[in-house]
N, C-alpha and C positions, 0 to 999 in steps of 0.2 A: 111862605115856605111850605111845600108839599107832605107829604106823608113818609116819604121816602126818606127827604131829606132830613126828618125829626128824627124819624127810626136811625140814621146814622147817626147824626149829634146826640145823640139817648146813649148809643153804644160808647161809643167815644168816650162821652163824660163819664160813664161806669169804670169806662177802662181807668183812665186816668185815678179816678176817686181810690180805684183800688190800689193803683201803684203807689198813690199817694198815703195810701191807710197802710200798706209793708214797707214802704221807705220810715217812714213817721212813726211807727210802732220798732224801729230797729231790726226788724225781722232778718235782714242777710248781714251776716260775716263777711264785710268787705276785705276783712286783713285776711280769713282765710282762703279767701275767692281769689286771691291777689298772688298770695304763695302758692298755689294749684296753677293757676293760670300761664306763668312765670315760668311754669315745666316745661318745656318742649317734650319731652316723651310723654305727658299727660294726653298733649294734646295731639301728639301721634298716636295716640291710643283712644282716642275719643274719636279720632278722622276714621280711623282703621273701620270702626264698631259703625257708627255713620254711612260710611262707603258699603259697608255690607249690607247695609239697609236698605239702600238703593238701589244697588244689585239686584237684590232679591224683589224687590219691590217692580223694578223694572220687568223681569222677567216673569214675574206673577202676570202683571201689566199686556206685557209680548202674547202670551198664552189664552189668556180670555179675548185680544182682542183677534186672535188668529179664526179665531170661531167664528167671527161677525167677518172671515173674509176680507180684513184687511191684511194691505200687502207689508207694512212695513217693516224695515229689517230691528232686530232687537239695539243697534247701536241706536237707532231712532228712539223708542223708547226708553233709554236708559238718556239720553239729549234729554226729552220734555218732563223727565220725571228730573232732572235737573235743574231744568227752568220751573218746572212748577215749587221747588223747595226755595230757591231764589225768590219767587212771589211769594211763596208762605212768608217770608222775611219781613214784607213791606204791606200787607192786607194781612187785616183783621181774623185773629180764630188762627187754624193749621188746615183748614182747607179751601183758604182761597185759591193756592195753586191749582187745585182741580179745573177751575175758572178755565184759568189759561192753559190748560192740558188740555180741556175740552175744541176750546179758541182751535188751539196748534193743530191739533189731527181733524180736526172740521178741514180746518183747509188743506191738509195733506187729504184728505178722501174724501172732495166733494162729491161724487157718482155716491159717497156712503155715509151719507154726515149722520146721521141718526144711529148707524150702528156703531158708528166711532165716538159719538158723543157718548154713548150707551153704556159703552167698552170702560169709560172712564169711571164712573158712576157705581158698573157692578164692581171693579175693580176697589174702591173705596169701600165698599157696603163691605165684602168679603173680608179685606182689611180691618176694619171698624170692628166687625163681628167678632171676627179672632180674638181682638185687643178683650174686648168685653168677658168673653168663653175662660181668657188665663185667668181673670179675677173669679170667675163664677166657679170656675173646677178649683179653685185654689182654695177656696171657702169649702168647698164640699168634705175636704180633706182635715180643714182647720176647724170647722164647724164651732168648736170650745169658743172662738175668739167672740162669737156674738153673743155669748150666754151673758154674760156680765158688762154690755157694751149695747145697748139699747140703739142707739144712733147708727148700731153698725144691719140688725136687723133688716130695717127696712130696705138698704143698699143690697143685702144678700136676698131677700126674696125676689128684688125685683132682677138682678145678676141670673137666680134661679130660673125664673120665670122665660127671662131669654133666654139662657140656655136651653131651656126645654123646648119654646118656639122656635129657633133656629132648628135642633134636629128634626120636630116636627114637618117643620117646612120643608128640608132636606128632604127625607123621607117622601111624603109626599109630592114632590115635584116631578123626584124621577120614577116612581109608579106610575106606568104605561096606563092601569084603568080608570084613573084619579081624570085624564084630559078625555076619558070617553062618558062620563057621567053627562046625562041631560043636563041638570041645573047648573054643570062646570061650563057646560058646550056654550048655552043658552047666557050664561054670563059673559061668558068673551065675544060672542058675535055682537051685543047690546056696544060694549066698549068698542070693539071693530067698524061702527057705523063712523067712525071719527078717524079719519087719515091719518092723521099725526101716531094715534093711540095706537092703533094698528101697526103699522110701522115699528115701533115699541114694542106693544107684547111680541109681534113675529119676532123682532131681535134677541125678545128676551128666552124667548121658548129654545132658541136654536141650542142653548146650554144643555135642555132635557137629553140632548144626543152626544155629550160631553163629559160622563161624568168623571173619567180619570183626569182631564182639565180640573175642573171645578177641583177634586179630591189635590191635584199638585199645587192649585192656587192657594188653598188651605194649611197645605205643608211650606210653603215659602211663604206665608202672613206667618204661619208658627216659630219657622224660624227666625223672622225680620225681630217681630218683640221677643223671642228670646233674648236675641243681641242686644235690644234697646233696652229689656231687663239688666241685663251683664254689664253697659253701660253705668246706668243708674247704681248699680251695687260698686262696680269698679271707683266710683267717681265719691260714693258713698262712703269707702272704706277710706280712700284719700280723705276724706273730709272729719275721720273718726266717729262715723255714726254707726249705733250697734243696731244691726238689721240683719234678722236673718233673711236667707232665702225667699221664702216662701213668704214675710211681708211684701219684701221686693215686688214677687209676682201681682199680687195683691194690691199694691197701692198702687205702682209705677199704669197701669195702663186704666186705670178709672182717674188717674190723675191727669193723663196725656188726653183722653175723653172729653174731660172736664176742659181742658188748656185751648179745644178746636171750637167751645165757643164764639165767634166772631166779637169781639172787643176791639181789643188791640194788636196789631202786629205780630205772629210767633207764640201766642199766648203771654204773653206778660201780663203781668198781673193775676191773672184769673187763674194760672199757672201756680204762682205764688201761694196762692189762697189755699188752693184745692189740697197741694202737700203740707201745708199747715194743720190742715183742716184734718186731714187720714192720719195724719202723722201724731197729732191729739189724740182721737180717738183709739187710734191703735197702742195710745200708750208710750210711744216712743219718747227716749231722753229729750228734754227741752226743745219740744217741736216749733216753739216760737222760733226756733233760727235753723235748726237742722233739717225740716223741710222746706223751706224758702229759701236756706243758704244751696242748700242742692238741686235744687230747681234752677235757679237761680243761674247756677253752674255750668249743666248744661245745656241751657239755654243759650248762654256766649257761646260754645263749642258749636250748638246749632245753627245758630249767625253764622259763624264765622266758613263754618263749611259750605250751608246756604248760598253765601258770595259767592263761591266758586261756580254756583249755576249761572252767574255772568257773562262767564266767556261760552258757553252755550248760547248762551241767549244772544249774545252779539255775534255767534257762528250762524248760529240754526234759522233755514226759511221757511216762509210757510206755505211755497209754492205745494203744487200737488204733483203727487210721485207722476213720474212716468210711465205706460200704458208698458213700453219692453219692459223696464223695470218689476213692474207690477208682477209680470209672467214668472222673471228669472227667479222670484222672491217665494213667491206664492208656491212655485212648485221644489226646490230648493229649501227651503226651510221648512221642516217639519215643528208639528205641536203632541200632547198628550194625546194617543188617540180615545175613542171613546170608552 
């Protein structure tokens, strides 16, 4: 057996152990998972929150990849950000679909598979970063909560830490005399002697000439987890858990972080854990079931919508767009300008 294949049987039996350590410790309210469930307006209210996620996410998606010059129209990525939630479903962690979102648009823009692949990548990082930034600016405000909460510290310097790197970064990238510095110049051509690498950085550079992109991709990651916040609180208050706000912002997306570990399927388990785990710390009423029962919660609701990437997935090909196509698109569909 390879290396590969242990590193998967390794993960696997983690996942399992844990599912089996929040089953075995009682940790979810089946009875009250079951009276939630059982709502149809719950669950029209959990699609609704969902569907806007994707939206948004889709079009964050649409925007960065318009930059790298591909043609595709926005129903096409709002198709593969559907099939890639459907594969979150059945692989490991919550970003396996990227996998196959990569897969999809490789082969809709072979002439650009590296910028399309690329497209997927920063769109994630940008995403990811977001989620991180609501916990870190949410601390900065609550500050009081880590005075007496030792465990919570080291989570907030390192939240701090990012957030400061992120602006930094920001900052610096799009500063015009940051890419004429010798020692900047002198390191990118060392990496540029490699085809592939090159390739890359050019894709990634093209952003420098994008910032109101970059800046609306930012404002549509803020809005997606606001709503996956509002979720979480909405589904929380059905379940009679006392949380304000601002824990909400706080746990909900260091917890969603934690859940894209690759394990199991959707984050289970690991999922489990994580809101158990904040939910303690933060003090919350009997976190032993009230963050695992809410996780828990909607995680079904995410299943269940995920399915729906199905009928995409048995619609959508992966031929490569058409060359008229390409034109009518590219010049017709506008993006943020710079």
């Amino acid at each position: 057996m390879n290396k590969d294949k242990l590193k998967f049987a390794a993960k696997i039996l983690i996942g399992v152990l844990l599912v089996y350590w929040v089953l075995n410790s009682k940790m979810v309210d089946f009875a009250a998972l079951h009276s939630i469930l059982v709502n149809p307006l719950n669950l029209l209210i959990a699609f609704a929150f969902l569907l806007s996620s994707v939206i948004l996410c889709s079009l964050r998606w649409f925007f960065l990849a318009r930059v790298q010059g591909l043609s595709l129209s926005y129903k096409d990525f709002f198709s593969l950000t559907m099939i890639g939630s459907f594969f979150n479903t059945f692989m490991p962690g919550a970003v396996g679909g990227d996998l196959i979102k990569a897969w999809y648009i490789a082969g809709k823009e072979p002439s650009r598979r590296t910028n399309a692949v690329l497209s997927v990548f920063i769109d994630r990082g940008i995403g990811l970063a977001v989620i991180l930034l609501y916990s870190g600016i949410t601390l900065m405000f609550y500050s009081e909560w880590i005075a007496d909460r030792p465990q919570l510290k080291l989570i907030a310097l390192s939240l701090w830490a990012f957030t400061f790197a992120c602006f930094v970064f920001m900052i610096l990238f799009f500063l015009p005399f940051v890419w004429e510095l010798p020692l900047f110049i002198a390191i990118l051509d060392r990496f540029k002697k490699y085809p592939k690498v090159a390739q890359i950085i050019e894709a990634f550079i093209l952003y420098r000439h994008h910032r109101k992109t970059i800046f609306a991709s930012v404002l549509l990651s803020a809005a997606s987890v606001l709503g996956l916040n509002l979720l979480y609180m909405v589904q929380g208050k059905a379940l009679g858990i006392e949380m304000t706000p601002a824990q909400y912002f706080f746990i909900v997306p260091i917890a969603l972080t934690v859940s894209a570990i690759p394990l199991l399927p959707g984050g289970i388990g690991t999922g489990q854990v994580a809101f158990f785990t904040l939910f303690l710390w933060m003090g919350i009423p009997n976190p032993n079931q009230t963050g695992p029962t809410l996780c828990t919660l909607v995680q079904v609701y995410t299943i269940l919508f995920n399915c729906l990437g199905a009928v995409f997935y048995f619609r959508y090909k992966r031929h490569p767009i058409g060359e008229d196509k390409k034109k009518v698109l590219i010049k017709n569909i506008p993006y943020p300008a710079a």
